[in-house]
Every structure is written in C-alpha cells, then in structure tokens.
NUSETI-831945 format. One line per field, with one value per residue (C-alpha): residue number from 1; chain; x, y, z. Coordinates in steps of 0.5 Angstrom, whole numbers, plus 500, padded with zeros to 3 digits. Example, Ala and Ser with C-alpha at 12.3 -4.5 7.8 and 13.67 -1.06 7.14 Angstrom:
2
n = 1,2
chain = A,A
c1 = 525,527
c2 = 491,498
c3 = 516,514
//
This chain:
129
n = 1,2,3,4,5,6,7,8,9,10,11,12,13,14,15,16,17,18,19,20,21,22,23,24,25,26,27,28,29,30,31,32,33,34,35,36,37,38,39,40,41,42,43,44,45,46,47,48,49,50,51,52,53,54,55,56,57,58,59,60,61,62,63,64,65,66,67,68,69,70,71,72,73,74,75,76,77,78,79,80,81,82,83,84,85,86,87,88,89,90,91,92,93,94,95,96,97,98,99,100,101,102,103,104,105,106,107,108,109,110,111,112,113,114,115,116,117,118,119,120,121,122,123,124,125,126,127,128,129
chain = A,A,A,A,A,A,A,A,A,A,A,A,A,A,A,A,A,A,A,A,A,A,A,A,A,A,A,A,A,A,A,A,A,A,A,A,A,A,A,A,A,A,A,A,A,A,A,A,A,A,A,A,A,A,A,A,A,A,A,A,A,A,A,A,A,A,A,A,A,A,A,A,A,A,A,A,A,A,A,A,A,A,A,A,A,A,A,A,A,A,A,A,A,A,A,A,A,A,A,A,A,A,A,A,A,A,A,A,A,A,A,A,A,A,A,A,A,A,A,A,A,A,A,A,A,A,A,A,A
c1 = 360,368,370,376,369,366,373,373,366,368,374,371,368,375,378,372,373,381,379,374,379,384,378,376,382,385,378,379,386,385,378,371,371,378,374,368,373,377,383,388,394,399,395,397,402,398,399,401,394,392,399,399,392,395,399,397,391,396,399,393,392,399,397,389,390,394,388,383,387,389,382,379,384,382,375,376,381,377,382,379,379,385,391,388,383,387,392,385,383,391,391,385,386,391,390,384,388,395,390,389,397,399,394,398,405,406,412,415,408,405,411,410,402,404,409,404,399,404,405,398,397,404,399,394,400,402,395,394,400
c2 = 422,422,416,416,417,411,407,408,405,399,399,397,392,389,391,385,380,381,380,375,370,371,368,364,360,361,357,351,350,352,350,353,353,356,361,362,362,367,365,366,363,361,361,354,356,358,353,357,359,362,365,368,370,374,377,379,383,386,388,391,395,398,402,402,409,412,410,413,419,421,419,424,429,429,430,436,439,439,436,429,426,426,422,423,418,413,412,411,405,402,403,398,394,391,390,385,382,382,377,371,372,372,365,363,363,366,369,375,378,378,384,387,388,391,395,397,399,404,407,408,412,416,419,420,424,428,430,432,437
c3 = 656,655,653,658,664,659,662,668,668,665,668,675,671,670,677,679,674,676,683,682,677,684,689,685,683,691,693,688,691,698,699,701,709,708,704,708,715,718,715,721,721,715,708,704,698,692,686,680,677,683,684,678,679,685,682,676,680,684,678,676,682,682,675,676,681,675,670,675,676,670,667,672,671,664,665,670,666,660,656,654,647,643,647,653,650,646,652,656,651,650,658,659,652,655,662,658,654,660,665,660,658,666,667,662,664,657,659,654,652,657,660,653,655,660,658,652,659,661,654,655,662,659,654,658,663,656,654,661,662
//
C-alpha cells in the first residue's frame, strides 16, 4: 500500500487523539455532568489548556481535508511515491509534533510546525498537478 493511503489510516488515528486531548481537557475544567448533559446555554470560558486543546483540533481540521484530498488524489491518480509522499510524512509529522507545542503554549515553534505542515500539503499539491 502507498504510503500516502498507509497515512490516511494513521491520520485518523491522529484526528482522535487530537479530539480526544480537547474532550478530555474540556471535561476536567467544565465538569463530567457538564460533559454528559445537553450543554444548553453558555459554556464556561475554557482555561488555557483546554482552549489551546480547541484550538489546536481546529487548527487541524483546517488542513486535515487537504491532507485526505491530496492523499487521495494521488492515489487515483497513480502518482504516489516521490513528493507526494515525503509531503504526506512532513504533513503528519508535524501535525504529531504541533498538539504537544500548542499544549504547551510554546510560541514561535509551535507556528514554524505548522508552517512546516503546509510546506508538506504544497508537495503533495506539486506531485499532483
């Protein structure tokens, strides 16, 4: 199997890890019955963990279609390997390392993994077209 598809598998590994940080550190701060209820009205503020937790899995959610997209692309198109997947592993290397940078409150890093992220999706892009 290509390993541009071997990521999409693993990707979606990540994508829950990502959703499950940001549930898990929303719980701790909002409360189980706040979890498990229907969350009507106005949430409580999140604290910086647990916003940097929501923010981060939104970040992810931004780029993650591009990923599936271009990762598919490639696939049907018949053009995995080469580019195409050393911007697939830059793309989700990154992504595993920006969550714990973002957790953090690392600042300056944390924007040069993302940007490293989207260096990856533009090969994936170039071995596409």
């Amino acid at each position: 199997m290509p390993l541009e598809l071997t990521l999409v598998g693993a990707s979606t590994i990540l994508l829950l890890v990502y959703v499950m940080v940001q549930g898990q550190t929303a719980t701790r701060e909002r409360g189980m019955d706040w979890n498990a209820g229907p969350r009507d009205g106005d949430a409580k503020p999140l604290g910086p963990v647990a916003g940097r937790a929501a923010r981060a899995l939104a970040n992810f959610q931004e780029t993650y279609p591009a990923f599936l997209a271009l990762a598919l692309g490639l696939a049907v198109a018949g053009k995995t390997g080469g580019l195409g997947a050393v911007g697939a592993a830059t793309w989700f290397g990154a992504r595993i390392v920006y969550l714990p940078l973002y957790l953090a409150g690392i600042p300056y890093i944390r924007s040069l993994v993302w940007a490293v992220s989207i260096l990856g999706l533009a090969l994936m892009l170039f071995r596409l077209l």
